[in-house]
C-alpha positions in Angstrom: 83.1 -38.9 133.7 86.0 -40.7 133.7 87.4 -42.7 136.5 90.3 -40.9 138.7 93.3 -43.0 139.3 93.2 -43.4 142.7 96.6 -43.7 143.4 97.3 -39.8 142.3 96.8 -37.0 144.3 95.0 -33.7 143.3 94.6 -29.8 144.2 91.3 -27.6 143.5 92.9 -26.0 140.9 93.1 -29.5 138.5 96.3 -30.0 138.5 97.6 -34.4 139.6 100.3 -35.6 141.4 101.9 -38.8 141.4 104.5 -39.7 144.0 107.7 -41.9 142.5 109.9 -41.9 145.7 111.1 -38.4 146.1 109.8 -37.3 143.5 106.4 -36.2 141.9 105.7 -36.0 138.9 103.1 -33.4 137.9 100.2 -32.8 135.4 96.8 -31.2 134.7 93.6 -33.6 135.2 91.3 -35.2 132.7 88.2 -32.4 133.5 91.1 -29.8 133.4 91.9 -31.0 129.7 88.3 -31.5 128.9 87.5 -27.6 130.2 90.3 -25.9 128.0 89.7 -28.1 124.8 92.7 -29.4 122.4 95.6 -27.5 123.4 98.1 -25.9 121.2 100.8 -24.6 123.9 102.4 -25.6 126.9 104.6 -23.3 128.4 106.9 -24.9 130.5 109.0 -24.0 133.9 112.7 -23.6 134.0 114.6 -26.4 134.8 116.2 -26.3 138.2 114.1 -23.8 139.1 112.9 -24.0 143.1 108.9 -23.7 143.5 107.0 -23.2 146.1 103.7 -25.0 147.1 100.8 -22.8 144.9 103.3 -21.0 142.7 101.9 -20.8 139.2 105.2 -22.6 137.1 103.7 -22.9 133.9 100.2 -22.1 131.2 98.9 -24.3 128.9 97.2 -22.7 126.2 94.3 -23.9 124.0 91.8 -22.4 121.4 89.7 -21.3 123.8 91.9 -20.1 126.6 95.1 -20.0 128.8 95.5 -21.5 132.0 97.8 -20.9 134.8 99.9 -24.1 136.3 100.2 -24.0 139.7 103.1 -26.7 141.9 101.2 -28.3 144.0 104.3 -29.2 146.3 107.7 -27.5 147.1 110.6 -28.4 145.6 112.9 -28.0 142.6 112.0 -28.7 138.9 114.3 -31.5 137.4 112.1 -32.5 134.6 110.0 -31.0 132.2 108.3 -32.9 129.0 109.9 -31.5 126.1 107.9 -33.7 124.2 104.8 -31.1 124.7 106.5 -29.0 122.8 106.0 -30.2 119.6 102.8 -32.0 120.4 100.3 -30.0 123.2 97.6 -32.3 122.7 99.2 -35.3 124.3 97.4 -33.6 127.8 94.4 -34.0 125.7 95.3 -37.4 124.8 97.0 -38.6 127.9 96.6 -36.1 130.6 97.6 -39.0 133.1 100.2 -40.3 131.2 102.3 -39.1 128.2 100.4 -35.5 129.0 102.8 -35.2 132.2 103.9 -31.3 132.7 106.8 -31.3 134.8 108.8 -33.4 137.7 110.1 -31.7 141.2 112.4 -33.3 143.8 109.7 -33.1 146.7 111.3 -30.7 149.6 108.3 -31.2 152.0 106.4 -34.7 152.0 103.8 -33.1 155.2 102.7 -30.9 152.1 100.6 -33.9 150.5 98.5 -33.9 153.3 97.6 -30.2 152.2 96.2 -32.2 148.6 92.5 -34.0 147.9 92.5 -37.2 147.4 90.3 -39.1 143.8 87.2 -39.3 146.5 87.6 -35.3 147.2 88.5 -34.4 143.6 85.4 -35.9 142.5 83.0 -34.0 144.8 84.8 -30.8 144.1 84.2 -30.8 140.6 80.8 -31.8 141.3 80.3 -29.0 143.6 81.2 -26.6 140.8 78.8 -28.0 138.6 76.0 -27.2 140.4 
């Protein structure tokens, strides 16, 4: 297993966050990645679009299956990685990098307290290995 950055933040349903100012920038983990296989499509959110903490915002899709994307924080979309578009399996390549799904102005900062932290990622995904 590789090692979580410990600096990001993470839900029970895979997906990262990492916190630049007021904004986060979003993604799916490594053992997300690793679970679907090489993806071949990333459907993305709208732009501008307001989300709400747990609102499923976009699907990746791989050989083996789809996957919902859910926000992990409230806010409004201002970025999404285009560059998924044309190339999926930079998730697969980079999923804490160049893999990035989306970026959203954070509306509520007391929401991160909601999220696990590397230490409580990593025994959750344990736990459903058992």
């Amino acid at each position: 297993m590789n090692q979580l950055p410990s600096e990001l933040y993470y839900t029970a349903s895979h997906e990262w966050v990492r916190l630049e100012n007021n904004v986060a920038v979003i993604g799916i983990t490594d053992h997300a990645q690793s679970l679907l296989g090489e993806l071949v499509f990333v459907d993305l959110p709208d732009l501008n679009a307001d989300v709400h903490a747990s609102d499923e915002v976009c699907v990746v899709e791989s050989v083996k299956a789809a996957s919902d994307v859910y926000s992990p924080l409230s806010g409004k979309i201002i970025a999404i990685n285009e560059e998924l578009e044309e190339s999926p399996s930079l998730v697969n390549k980079d999923p804490y990098g160049d893999g990035w799904l989306f970026k959203i102005s954070v509306g509520d900062h007391a929401e991160l307290e909601d999220l696990l932290d590397a230490e409580s990622y990593q025994e959750a995904i344990e736990e459903d290995a058992e």
